[in-house]
C-alpha positions as MATLAB code, in Angstrom:
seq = 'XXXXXXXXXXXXXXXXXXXXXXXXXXXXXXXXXXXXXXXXXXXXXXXXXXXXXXXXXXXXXXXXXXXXXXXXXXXXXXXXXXXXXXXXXXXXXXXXXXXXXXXXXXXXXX';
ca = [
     -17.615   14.387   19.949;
     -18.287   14.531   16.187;
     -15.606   12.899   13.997;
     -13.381   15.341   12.442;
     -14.087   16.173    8.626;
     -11.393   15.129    6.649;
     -10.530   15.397    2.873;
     -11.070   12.001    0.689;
      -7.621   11.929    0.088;
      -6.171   11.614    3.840;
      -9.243    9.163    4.179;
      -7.686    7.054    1.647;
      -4.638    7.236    2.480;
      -5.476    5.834    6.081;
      -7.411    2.863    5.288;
      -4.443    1.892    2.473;
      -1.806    2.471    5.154;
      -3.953    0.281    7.664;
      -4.224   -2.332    5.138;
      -0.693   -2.813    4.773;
       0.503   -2.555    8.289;
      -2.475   -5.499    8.628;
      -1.038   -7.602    6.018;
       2.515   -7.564    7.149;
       1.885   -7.767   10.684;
      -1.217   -9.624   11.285;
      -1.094  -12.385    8.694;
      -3.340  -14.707   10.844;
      -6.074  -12.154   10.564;
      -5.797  -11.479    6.859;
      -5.130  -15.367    6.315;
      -8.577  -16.398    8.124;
     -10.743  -13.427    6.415;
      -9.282  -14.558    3.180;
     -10.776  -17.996    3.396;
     -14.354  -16.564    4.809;
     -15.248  -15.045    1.411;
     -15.084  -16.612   -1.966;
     -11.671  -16.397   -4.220;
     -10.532  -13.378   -5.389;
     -12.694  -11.178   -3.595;
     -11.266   -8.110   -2.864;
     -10.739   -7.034    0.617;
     -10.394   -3.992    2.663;
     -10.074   -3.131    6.596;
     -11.931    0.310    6.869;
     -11.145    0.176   11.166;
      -8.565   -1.716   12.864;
      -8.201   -1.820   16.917;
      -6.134   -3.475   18.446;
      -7.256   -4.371   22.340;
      -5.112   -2.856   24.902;
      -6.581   -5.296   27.754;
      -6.324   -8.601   25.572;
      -3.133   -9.617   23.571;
      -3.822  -10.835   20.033;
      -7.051   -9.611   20.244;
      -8.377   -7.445   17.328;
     -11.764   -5.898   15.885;
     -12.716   -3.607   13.346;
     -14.441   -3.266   10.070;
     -13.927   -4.734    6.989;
     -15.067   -3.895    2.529;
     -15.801   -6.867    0.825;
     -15.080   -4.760   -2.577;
     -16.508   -7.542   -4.674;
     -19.901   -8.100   -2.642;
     -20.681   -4.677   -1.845;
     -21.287   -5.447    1.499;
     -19.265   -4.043    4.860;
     -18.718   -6.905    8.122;
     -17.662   -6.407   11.253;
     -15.096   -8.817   12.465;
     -13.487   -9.881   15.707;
     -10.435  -12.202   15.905;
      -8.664  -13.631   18.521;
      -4.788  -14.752   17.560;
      -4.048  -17.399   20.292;
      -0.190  -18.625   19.065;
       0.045  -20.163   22.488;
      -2.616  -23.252   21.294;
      -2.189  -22.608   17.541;
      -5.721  -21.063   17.505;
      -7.615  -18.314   15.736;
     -11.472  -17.249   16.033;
     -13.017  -14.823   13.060;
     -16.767  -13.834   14.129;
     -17.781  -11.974   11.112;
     -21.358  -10.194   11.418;
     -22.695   -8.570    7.848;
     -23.461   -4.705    8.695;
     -26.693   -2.839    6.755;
     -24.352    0.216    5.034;
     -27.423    2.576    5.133;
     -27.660    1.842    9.355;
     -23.944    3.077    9.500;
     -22.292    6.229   10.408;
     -19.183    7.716   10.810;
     -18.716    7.586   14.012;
     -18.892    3.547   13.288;
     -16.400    4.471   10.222;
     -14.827    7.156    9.990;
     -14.173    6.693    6.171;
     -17.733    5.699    5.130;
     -18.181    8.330    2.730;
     -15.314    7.250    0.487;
     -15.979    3.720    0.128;
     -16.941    3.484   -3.191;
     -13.256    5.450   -4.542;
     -11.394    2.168   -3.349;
];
């Protein structure tokens, strides 16, 4: 099934709505990707899932704004032992598509 084409604008308007539902309601997430990169980088989630089978469990994509450079990221929240995991894995932009994100083609207006 091919991705649906959407206008910029709703595009945009998705990945700034996901970014603040993630920063008020996954803190541990944004907390632990904020102290991967380098201070004040600039930080967008392009893709955020949350696993149905796996509480606290979450993967998506992320923009490093500043870099230039998209990651995909996996994080396990574990409040029960006051642990957190953050695999981050640098993707190649060109070897991406849309179905990988939906909003690829707009990158570059955030």
């Amino acid at each position: 099934m091919e991705p649906l084409n959407l206008s910029n604008e709703i595009l945009l308007e998705d990945i700034l709505d996901t970014n603040e539902y993630v920063h008020s309601e996954k803190r541990n997430l944004v907390k632990a990707v904020i102290e991967h990169f380098p201070p004040h980088s600039v930080i967008y989630f392009l893709e955020f899932v949350e696993n149905s089978t796996y509480e606290n469990k979450y993967y998506g994509y992320i923009f490093n704004k500043t870099e230039n450079k998209i990651y995909q990221f996996s994080f396990i929240d574990n409040i029960k032992f006051k642990n957190v995991k953050l695999n981050l894995r640098h993707k190649d932009r060109k070897k991406l598509t849309k179905k990988d994100i939906l909003a690829l083609n707009i990158i570059d207006l955030l």
